[in-house]
DRENTORMAR-294467 format. One record per atom (N, C-alpha, C): residue number from 0; atom name; x, y, z. Coordinates in Angstrom, 1 decimal. Layout:
N
     k    a        u        v        w
   NUM   CA        X        Y        Z
...
END
This chain:
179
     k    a        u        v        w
     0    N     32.1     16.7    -58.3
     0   CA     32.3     16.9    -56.9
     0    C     33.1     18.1    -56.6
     1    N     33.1     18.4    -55.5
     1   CA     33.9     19.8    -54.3
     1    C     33.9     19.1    -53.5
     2    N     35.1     20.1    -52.8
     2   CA     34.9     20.1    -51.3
     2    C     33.8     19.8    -50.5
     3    N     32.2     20.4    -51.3
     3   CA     31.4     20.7    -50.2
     3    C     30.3     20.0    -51.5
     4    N     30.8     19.4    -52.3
     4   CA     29.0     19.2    -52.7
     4    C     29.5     17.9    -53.7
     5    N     28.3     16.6    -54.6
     5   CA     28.4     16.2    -55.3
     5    C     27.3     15.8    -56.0
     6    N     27.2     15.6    -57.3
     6   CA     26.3     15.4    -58.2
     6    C     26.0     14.2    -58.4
     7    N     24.8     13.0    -57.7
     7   CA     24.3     11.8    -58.2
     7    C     23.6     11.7    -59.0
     8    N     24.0     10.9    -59.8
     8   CA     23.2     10.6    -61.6
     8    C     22.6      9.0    -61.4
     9    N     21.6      8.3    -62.0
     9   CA     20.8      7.2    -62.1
     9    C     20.0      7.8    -63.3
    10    N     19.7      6.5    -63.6
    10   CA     18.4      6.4    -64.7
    10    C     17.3      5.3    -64.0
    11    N     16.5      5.2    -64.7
    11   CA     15.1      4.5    -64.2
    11    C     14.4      4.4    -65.5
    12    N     13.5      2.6    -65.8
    12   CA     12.8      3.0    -66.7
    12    C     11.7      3.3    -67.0
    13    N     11.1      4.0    -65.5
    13   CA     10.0      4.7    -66.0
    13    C     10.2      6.3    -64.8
    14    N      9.4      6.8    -65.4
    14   CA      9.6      8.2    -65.2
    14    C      8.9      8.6    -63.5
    15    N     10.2      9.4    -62.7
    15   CA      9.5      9.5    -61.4
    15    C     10.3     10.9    -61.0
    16    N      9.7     11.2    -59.9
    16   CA     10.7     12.3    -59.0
    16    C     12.0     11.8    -58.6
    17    N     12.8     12.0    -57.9
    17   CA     14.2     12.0    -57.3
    17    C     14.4     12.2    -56.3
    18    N     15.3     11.5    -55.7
    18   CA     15.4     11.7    -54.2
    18    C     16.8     10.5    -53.7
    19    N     17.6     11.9    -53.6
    19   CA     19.1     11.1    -52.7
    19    C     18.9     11.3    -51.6
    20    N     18.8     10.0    -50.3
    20   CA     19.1     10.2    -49.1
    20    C     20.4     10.1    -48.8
    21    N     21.2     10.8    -47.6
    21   CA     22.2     10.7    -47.6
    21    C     22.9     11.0    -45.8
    22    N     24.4     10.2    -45.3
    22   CA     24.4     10.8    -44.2
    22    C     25.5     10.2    -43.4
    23    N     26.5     10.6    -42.8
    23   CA     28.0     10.0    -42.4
    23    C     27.7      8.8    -41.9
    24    N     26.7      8.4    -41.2
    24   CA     26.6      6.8    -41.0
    24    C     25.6      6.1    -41.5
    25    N     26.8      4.5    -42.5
    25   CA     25.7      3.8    -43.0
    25    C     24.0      3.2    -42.0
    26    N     23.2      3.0    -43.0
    26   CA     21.9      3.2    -42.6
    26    C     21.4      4.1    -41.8
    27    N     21.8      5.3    -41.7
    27   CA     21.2      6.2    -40.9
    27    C     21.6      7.5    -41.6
    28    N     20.5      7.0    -42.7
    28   CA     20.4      8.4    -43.5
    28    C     19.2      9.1    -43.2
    29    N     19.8     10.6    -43.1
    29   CA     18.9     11.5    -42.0
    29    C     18.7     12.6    -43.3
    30    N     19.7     13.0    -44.1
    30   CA     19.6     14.1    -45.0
    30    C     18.9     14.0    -46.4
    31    N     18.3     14.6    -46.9
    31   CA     18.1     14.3    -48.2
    31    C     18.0     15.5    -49.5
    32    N     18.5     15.1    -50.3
    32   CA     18.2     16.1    -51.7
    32    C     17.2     15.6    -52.9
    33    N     16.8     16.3    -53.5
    33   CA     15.7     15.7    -54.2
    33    C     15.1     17.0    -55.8
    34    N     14.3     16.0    -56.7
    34   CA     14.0     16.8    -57.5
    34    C     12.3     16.4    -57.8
    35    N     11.5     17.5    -57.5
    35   CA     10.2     16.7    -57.8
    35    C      9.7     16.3    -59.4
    36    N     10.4     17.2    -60.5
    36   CA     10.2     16.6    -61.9
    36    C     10.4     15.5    -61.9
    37    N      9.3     14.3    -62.9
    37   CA      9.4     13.2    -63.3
    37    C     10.4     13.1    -64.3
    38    N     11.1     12.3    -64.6
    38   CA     12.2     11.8    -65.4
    38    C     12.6     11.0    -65.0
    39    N     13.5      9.9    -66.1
    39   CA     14.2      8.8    -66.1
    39    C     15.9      8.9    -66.4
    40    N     16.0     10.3    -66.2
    40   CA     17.7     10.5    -66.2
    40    C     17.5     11.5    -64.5
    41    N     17.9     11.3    -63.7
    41   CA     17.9     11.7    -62.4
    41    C     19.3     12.2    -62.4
    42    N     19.4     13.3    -61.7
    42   CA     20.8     13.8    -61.5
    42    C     20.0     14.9    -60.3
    43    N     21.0     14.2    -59.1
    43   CA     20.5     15.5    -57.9
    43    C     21.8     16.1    -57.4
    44    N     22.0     16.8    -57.2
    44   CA     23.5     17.8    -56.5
    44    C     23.2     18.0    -55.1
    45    N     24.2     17.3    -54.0
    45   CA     24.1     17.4    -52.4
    45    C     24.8     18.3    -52.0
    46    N     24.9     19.6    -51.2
    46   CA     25.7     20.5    -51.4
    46    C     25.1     20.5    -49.6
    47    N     26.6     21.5    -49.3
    47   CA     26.5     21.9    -47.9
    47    C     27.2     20.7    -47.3
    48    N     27.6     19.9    -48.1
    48   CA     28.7     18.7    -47.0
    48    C     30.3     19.1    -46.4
    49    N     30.3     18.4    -45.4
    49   CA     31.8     18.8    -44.6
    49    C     32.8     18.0    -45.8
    50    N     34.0     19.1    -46.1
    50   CA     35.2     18.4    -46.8
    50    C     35.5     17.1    -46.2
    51    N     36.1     16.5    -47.4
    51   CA     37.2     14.9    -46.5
    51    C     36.2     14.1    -46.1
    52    N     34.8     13.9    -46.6
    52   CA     34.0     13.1    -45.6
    52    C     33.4     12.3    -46.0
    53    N     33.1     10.9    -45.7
    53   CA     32.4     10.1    -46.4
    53    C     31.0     10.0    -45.9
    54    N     30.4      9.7    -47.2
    54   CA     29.0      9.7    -47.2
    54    C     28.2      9.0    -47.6
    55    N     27.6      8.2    -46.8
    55   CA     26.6      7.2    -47.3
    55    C     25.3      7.8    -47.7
    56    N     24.9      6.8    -48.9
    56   CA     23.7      7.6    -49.4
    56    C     22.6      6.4    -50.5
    57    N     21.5      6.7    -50.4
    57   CA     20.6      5.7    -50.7
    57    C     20.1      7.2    -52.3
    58    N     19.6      6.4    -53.2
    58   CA     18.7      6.5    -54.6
    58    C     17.4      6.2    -54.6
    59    N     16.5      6.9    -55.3
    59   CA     15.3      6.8    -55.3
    59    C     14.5      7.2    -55.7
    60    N     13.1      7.8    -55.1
    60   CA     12.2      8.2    -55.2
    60    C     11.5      8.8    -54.2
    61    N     10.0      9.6    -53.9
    61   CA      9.8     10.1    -52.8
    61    C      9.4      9.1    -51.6
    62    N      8.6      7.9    -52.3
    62   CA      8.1      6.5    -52.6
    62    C      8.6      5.4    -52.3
    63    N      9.9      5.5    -52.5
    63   CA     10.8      4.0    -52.6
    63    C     12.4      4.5    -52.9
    64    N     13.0      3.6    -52.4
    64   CA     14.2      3.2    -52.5
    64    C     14.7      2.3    -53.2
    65    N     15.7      2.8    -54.2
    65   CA     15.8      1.6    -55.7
    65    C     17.1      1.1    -55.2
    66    N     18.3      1.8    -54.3
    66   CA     19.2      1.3    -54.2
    66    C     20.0      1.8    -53.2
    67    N     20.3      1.1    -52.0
    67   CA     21.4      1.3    -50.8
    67    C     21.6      0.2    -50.3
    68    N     23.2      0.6    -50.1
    68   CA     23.8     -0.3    -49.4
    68    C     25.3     -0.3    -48.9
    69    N     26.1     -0.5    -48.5
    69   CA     27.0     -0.2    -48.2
    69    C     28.1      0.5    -48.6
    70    N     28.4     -0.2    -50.1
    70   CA     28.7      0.2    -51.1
    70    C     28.1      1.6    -51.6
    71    N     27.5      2.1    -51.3
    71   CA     26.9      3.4    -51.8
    71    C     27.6      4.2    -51.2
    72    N     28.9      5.0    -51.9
    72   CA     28.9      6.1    -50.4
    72    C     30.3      6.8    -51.8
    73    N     30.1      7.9    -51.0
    73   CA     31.3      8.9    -51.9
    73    C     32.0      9.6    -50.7
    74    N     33.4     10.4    -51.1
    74   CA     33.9     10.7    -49.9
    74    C     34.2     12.4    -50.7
    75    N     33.9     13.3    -50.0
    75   CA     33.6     14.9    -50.5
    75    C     35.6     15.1    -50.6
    76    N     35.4     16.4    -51.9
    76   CA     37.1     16.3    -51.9
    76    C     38.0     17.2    -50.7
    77    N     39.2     17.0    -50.6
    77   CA     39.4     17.4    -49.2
    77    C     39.8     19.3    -49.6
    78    N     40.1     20.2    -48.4
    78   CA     40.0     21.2    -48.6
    78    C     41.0     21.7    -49.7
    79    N     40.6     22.5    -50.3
    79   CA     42.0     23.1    -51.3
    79    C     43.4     23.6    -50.1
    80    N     44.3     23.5    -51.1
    80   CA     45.5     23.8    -50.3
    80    C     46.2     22.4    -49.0
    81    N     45.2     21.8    -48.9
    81   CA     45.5     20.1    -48.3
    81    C     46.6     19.3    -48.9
    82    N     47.4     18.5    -47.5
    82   CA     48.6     18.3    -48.1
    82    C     48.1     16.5    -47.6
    83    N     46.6     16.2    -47.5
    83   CA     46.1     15.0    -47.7
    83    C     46.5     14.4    -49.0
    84    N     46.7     13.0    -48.8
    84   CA     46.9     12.4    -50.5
    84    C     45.6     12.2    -50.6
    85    N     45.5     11.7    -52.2
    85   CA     44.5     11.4    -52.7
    85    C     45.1     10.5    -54.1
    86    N     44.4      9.4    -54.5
    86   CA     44.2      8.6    -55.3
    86    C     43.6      9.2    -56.3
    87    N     44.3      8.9    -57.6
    87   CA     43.3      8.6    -58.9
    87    C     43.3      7.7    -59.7
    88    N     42.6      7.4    -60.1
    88   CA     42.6      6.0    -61.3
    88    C     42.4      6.4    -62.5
    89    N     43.1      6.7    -63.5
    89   CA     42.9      7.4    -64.9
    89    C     42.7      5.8    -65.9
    90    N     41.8      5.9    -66.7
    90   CA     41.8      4.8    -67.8
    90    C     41.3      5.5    -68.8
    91    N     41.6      4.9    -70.1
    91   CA     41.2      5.1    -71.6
    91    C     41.4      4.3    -72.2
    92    N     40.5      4.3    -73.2
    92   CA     39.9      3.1    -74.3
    92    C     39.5      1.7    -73.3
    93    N     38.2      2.3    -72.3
    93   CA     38.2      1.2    -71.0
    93    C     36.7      0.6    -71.6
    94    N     36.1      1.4    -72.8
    94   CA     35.0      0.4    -73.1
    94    C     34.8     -0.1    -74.0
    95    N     35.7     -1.0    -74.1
    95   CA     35.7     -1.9    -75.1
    95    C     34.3     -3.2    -74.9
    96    N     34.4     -3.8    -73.8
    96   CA     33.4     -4.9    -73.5
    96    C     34.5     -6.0    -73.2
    97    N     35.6     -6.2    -73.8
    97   CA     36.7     -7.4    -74.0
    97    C     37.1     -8.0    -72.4
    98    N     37.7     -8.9    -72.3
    98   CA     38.3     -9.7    -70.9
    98    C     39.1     -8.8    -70.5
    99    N     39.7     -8.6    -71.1
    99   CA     40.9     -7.3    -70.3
    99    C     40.3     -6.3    -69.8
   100    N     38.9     -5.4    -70.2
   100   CA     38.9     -4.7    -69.3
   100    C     38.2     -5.0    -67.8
   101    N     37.5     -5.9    -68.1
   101   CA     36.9     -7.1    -66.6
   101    C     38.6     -7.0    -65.7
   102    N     39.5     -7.6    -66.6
   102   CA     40.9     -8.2    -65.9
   102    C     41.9     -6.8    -64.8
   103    N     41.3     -5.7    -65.6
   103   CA     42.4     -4.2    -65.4
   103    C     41.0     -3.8    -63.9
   104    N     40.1     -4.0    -64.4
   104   CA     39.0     -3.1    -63.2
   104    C     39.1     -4.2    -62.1
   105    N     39.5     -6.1    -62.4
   105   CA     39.3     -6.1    -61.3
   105    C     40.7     -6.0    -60.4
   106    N     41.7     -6.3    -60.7
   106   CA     43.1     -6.0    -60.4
   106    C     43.5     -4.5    -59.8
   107    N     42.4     -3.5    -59.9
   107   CA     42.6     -2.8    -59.0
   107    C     42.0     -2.3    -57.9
   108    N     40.4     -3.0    -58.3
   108   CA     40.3     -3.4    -57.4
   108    C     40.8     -4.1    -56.3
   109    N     41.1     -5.0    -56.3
   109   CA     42.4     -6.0    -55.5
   109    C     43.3     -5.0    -55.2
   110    N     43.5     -4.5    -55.6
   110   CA     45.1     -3.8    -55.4
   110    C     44.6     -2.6    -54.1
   111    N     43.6     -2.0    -54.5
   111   CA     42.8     -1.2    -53.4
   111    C     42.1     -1.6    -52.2
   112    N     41.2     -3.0    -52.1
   112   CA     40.7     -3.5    -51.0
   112    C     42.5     -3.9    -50.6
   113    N     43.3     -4.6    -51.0
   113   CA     44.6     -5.0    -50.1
   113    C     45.1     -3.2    -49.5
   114    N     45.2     -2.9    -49.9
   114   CA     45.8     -1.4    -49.1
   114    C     45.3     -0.6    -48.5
   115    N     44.0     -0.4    -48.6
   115   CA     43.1      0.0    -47.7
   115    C     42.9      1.3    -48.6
   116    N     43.1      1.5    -49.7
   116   CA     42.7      2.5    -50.3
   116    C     40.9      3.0    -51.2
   117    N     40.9      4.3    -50.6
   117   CA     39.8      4.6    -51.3
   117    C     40.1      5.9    -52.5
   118    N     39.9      5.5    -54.1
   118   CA     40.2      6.3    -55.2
   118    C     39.2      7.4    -55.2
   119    N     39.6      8.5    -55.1
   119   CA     39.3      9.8    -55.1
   119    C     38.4     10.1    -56.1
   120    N     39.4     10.1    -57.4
   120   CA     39.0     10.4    -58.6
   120    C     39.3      9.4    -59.7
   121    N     38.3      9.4    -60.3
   121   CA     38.2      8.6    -62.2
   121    C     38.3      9.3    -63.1
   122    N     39.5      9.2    -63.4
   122   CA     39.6     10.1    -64.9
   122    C     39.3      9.4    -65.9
   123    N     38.5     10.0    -66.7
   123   CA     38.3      8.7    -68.3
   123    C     39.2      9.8    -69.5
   124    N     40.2      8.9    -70.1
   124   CA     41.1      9.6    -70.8
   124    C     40.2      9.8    -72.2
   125    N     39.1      8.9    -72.6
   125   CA     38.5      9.3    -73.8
   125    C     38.7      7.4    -74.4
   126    N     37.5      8.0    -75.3
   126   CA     36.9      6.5    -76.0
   126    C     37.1      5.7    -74.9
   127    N     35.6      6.4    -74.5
   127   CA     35.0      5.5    -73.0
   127    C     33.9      4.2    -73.4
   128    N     33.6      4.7    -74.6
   128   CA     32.4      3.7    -75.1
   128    C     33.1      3.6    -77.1
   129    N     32.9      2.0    -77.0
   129   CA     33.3      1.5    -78.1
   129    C     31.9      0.6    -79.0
   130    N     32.1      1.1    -80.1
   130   CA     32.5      1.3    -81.3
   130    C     32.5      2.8    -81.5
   131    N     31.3      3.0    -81.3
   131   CA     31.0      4.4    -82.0
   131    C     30.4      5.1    -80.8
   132    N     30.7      4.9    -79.6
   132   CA     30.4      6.1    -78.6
   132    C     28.4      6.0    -78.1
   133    N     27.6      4.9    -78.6
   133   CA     26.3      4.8    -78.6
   133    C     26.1      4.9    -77.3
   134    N     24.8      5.2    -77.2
   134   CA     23.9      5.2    -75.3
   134    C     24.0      3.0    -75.2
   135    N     23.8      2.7    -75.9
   135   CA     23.6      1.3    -75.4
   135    C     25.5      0.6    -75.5
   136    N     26.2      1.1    -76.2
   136   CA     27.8      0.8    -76.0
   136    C     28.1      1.4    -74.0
   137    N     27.8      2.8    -73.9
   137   CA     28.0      3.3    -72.8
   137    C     27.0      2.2    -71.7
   138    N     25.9      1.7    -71.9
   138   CA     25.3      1.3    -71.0
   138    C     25.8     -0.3    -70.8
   139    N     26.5     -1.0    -71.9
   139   CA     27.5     -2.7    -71.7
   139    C     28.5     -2.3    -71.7
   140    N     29.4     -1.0    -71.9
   140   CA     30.1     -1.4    -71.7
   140    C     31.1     -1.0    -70.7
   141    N     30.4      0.6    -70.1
   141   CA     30.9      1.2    -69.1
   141    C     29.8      1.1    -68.0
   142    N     28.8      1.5    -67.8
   142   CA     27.9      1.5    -67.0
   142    C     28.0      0.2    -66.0
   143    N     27.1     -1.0    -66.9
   143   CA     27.2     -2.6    -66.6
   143    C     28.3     -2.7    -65.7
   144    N     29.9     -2.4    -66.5
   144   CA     31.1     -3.1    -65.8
   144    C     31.6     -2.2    -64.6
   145    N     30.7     -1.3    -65.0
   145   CA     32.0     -0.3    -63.5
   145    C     30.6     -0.1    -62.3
   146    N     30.0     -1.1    -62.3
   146   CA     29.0     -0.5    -61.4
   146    C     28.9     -0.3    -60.2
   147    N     30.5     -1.5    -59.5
   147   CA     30.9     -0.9    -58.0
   147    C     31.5      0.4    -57.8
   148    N     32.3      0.3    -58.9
   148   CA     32.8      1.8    -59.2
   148    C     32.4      3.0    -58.9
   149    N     31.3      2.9    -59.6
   149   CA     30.1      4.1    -60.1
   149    C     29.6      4.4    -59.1
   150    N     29.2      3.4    -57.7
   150   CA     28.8      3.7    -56.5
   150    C     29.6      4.5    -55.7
   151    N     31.1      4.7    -55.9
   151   CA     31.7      4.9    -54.9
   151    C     32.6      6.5    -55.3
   152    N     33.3      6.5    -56.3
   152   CA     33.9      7.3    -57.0
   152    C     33.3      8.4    -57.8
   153    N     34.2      9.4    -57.2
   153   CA     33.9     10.5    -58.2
   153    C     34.8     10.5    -59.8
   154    N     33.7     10.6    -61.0
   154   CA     33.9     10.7    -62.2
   154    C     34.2     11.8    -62.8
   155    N     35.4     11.9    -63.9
   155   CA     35.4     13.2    -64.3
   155    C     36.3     12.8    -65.8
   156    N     34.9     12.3    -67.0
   156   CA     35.3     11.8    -68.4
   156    C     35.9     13.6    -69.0
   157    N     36.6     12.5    -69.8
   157   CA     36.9     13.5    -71.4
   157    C     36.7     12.7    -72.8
   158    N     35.9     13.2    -73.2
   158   CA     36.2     12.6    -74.6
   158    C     37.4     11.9    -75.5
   159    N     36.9     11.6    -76.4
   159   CA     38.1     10.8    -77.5
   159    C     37.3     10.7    -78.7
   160    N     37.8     10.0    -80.3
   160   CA     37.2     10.2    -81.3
   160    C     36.1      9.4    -81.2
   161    N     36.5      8.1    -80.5
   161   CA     35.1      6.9    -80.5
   161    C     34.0      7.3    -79.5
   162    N     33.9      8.2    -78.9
   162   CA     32.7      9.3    -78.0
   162    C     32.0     10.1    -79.0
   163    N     32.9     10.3    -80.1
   163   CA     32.2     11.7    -80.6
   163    C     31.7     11.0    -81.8
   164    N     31.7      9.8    -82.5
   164   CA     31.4      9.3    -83.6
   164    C     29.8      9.7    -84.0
   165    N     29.0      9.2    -82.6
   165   CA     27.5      9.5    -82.1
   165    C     26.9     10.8    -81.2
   166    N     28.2     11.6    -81.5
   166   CA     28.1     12.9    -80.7
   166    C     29.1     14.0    -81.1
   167    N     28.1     15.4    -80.6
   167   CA     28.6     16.6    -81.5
   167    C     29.3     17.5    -80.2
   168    N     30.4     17.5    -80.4
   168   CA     31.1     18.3    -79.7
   168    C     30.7     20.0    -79.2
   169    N     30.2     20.5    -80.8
   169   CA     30.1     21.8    -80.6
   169    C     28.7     22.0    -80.3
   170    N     28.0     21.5    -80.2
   170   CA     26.9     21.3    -79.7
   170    C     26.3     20.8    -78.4
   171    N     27.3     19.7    -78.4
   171   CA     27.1     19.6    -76.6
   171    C     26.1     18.3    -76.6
   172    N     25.6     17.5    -77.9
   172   CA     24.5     16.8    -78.0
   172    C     25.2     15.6    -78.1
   173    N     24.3     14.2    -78.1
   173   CA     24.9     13.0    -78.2
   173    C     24.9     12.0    -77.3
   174    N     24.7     11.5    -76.9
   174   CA     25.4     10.0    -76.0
   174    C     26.8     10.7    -74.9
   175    N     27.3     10.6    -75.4
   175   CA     28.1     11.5    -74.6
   175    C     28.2     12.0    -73.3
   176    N     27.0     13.4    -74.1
   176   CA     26.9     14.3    -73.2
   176    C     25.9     14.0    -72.6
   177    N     24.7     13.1    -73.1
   177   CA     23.9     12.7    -72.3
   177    C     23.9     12.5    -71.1
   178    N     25.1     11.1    -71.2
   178   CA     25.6     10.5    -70.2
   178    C     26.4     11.2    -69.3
END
């Protein structure tokens, strides 16, 4: 994400075009970005948005709509040089699958619906996906659990050794980077 733009990522398991609707008030999404290549990793970039601003936005297709709702919405970062606060939530070693990390994601949750806070940014400190960093570890154990999350927040991982077990740094290849 910027000031002025953000990058929505989905998967699907069969292969289609792309298409983010999007627009400052829920249900009345007017704007849209889109990709007409078929594929099942979807990643569209919305660019041209006002800083500081929240944005509701629906997933999909040219065809259909896989997912909106309230919960869908990202807020663009505020101008550089802004003396706005902003939240971050940094975690590491958060994909384990274990009770604790259910117990840590939902407790901050709580802690943010009580204060009225909306988290800016997700930092992943590394060994995001446990054992070995796999596409199916990333999809139970981060994906699955953070999926309110994932609606709402801008992400911004770093690696760790248990990322790179199933993936090549200098190459850029892997689970990982896939993801």
């Amino acid at each position: 994400a910027t000031e002025r733009s953000v990058t929505v990522r989905w998967r699907t398991n069969t292969s289609t075009d792309s298409r983010v609707r999007f627009g400052t008030i829920v249900n009345h999404l007017t704007s849209w970005a889109g990709d007409t290549t078929n594929t099942t990793e979807h990643i569209v970039t919305l660019s041209g948005l006002s800083p500081a601003t929240r944005y509701y936005y629906s997933v999909g297709n040219s065809s259909a709509t896989l997912l909106s709702d309230t919960g869908c919405y990202f807020r663009t970062h505020p101008p550089l040089g802004s003396v706005e606060p902003i939240h971050i939530w940094a975690t590491g070693d958060m994909g384990t699958g274990a009770a604790e990390q259910m117990k840590v994601r939902d407790a901050y949750a709580d802690y943010c619906r009580s204060n009225g806070i909306h988290t800016n940014l997700w930092i992943w400190l590394g060994d995001n996906a446990y054992q070995s960093g796999l596409d199916n570890e990333f999809q139970d154990n981060v994906f699955s659990i953070y999926q309110e999350q994932f609606r709402k927040w801008v992400c911004w991982p770093a690696t760790g050794n248990h990322d790179l077990i199933s993936s090549d740094a200098v190459a850029q290849t892997g689970a990982y980077f896939d993801n």
